[in-house]
C-alpha positions as CSV (number, residue, x, y, z in Angstrom):
1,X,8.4,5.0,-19.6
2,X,5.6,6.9,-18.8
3,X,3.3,7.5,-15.6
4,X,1.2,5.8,-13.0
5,X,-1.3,6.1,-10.1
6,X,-0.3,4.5,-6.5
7,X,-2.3,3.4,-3.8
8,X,-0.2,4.5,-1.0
9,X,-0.9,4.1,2.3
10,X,2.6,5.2,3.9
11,X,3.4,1.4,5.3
12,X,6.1,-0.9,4.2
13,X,4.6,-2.6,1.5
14,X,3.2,0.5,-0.5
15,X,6.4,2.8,0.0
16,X,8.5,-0.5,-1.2
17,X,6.3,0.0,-4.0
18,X,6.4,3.6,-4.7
19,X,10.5,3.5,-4.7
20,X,10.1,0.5,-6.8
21,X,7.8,2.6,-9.1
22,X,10.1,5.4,-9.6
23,X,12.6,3.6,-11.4
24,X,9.9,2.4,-13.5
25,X,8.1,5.7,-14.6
26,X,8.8,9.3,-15.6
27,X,5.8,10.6,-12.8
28,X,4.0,9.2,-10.2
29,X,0.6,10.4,-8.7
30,X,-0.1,8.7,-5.0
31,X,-3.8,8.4,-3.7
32,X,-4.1,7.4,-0.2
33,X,-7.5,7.1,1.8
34,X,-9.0,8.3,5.1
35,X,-12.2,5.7,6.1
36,X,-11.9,5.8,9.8
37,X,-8.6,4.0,10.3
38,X,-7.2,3.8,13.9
39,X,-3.9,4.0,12.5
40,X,-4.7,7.7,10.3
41,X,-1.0,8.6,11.4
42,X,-0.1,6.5,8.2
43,X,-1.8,9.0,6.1
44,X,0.5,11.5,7.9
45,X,3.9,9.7,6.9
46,X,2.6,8.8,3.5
47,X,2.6,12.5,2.8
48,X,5.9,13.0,4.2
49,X,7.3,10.6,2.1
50,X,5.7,11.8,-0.9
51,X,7.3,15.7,0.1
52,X,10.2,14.6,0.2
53,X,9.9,12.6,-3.6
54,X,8.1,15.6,-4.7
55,X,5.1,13.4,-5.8
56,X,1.2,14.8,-5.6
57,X,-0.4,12.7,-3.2
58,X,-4.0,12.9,-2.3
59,X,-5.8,11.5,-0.1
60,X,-9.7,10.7,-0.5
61,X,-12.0,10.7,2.4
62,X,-14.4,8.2,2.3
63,X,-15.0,7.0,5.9
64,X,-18.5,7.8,5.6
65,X,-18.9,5.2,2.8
66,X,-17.5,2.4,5.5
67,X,-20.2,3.4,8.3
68,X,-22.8,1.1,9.2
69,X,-26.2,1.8,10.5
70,X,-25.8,-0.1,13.7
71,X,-22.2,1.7,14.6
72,X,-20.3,4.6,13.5
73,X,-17.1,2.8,15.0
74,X,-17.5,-0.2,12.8
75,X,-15.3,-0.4,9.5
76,X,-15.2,-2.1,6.4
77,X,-12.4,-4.9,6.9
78,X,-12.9,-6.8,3.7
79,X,-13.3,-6.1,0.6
80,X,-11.5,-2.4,1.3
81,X,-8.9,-3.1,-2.3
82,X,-12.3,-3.1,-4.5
83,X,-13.2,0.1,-3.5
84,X,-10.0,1.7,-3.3
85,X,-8.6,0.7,-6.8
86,X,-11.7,1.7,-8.3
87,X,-11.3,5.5,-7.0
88,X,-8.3,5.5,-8.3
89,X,-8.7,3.7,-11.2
90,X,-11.2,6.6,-11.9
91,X,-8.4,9.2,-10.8
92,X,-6.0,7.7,-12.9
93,X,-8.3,8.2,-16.2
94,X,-8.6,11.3,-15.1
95,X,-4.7,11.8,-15.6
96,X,-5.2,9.9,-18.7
97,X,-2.8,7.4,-16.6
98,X,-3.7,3.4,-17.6
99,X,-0.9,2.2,-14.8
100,X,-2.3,1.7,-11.4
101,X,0.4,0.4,-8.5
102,X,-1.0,-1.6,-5.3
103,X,1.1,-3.4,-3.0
104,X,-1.5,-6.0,-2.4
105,X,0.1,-9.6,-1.2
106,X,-1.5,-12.5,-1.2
107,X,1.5,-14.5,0.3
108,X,1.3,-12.9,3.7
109,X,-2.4,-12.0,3.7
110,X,-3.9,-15.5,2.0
111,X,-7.0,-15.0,4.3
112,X,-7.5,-11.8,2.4
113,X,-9.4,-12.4,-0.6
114,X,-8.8,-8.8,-2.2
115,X,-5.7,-9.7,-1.7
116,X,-5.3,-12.1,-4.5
117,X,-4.3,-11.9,-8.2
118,X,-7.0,-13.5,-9.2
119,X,-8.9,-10.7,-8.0
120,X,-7.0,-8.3,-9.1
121,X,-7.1,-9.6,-12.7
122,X,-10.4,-9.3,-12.5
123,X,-10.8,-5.9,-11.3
124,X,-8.6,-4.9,-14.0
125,X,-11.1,-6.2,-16.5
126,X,-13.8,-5.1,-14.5
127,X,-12.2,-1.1,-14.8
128,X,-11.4,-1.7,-18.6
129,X,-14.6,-2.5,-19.3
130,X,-16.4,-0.1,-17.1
131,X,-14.1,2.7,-18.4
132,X,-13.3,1.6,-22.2
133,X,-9.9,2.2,-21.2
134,X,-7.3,-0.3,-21.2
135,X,-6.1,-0.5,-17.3
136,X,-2.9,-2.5,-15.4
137,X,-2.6,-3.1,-12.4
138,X,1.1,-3.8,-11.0
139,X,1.4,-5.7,-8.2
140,X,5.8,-6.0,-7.4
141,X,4.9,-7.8,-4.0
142,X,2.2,-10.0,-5.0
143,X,4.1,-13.1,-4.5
144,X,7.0,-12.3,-2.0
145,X,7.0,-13.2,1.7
146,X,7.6,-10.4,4.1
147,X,11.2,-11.5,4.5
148,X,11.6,-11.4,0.6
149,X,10.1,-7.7,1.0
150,X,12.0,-6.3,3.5
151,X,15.3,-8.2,0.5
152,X,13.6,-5.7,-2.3
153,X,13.6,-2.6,-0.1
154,X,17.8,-3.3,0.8
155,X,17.8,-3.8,-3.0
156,X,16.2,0.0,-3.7
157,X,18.5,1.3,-1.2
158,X,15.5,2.5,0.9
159,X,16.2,-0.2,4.3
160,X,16.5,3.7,6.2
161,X,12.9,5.1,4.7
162,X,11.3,1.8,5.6
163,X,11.8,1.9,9.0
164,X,12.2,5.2,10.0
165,X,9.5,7.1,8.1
166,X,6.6,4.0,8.0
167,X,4.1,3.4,9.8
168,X,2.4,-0.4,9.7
169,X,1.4,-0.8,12.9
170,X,-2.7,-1.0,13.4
171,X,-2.3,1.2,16.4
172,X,-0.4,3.7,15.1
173,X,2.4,3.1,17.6
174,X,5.1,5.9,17.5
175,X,7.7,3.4,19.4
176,X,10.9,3.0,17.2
177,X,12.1,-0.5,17.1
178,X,14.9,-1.8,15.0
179,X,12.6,-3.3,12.3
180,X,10.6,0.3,12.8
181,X,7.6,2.0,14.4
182,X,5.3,-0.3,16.3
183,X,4.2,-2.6,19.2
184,X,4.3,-6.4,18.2
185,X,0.5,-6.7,19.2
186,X,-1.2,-7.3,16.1
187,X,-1.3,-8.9,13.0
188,X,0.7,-6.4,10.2
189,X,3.2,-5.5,13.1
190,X,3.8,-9.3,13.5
191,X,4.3,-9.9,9.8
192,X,6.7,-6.9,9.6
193,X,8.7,-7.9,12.7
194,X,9.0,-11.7,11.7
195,X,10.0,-10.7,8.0
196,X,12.6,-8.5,9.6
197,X,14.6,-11.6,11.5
198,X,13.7,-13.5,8.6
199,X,15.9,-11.4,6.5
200,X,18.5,-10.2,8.4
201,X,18.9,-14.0,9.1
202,X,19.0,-15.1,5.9
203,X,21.8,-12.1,5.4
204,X,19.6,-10.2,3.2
205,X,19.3,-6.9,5.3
């Protein structure tokens, strides 16, 4: 075993991750990242959770970088991965850390292409190269629905963490539901809620 850098955000897939992680390595270090999100309250329970794991999370501010010149409110909505797993591909060596964790998904976002393997493959080359260090990046959700998800965090014994301490929800909605915190008004609320019934159908959860 030995240690590895996690993009966490504080949500359900990242925190399945990060439990997932700590079975799998001796230390973790968590990077997070502020660039104008609506939902910054994630931030907020991604630190929580990493207090209570006694893991160093930090969280880099780059919502100038996402700012256009024709309005301050608009944000970067694609393309957000490359820039994150380079900053913390850069963190990580660093650390002299070559593991980097993301809990990217191209099953549930396939309209994402960040989202991919196939671009994650070739940002790992892309950082090897450009660092002469030899990266991987893990990806435990990659290929699982949300229903399948919500199956591995029952299976890490973390069902409680997931929805109680995680926020998903693009408005940062502090209503507590069953499934967790959120209104079912937009898309990663949607996908968290239908993966929810999905899996407590199937008898998973």
């Amino acid at each position: 075993m030995k240690d590895a850098v996690i993009l966490f955000s504080g949500g359900q897939d990242s925190t399945t991750c990060l439990y997932w992680a700590k079975e799998k390595y001796d230390k973790i270090y968590a990077v997070g990242f502020d660039y104008g999100q609506k939902h910054k309250i994630e931030l907020e329970s991604a630190q929580k959770i990493c207090d209570k794991e006694n893991i160093e999370y930090k969280i880099f501010d780059i919502e100038h970088l996402l700012k256009t010149n024709n309005s301050s409110n608009l944000r970067l909505t694609e393309g957000r991965n490359s820039l994150f797993i380079t900053i913390a591909g850069i963190y990580a060596k660093g650390l002299e850390i070559t593991d980097l964790i993301t809990g990217t998904c191209q099953m549930d976002f396939q309209d994402y292409p960040d989202c991919r393997r196939k671009f994650i493959d070739s940002i790992q080359l892309t950082l090897t190269l450009g660092m002469d260090i030899d990266f991987r990046i893990h990806t435990p959700l990659m290929y699982l629905t949300k229903a399948e998800t919500w199956k591995m965090a029952k299976d890490l014994n973390i069902l409680d963490i997931i929805i109680n301490d995680t926020m998903t929800d693009y408005n940062g909605s502090n209503i507590l539901n069953e499934w967790g915190y959120g209104v079912n008004d937009n898309h990663a609320t949607e996908l968290r809620v239908e993966g929810y019934y999905e899996a407590k159908e199937k008898g998973w959860i």
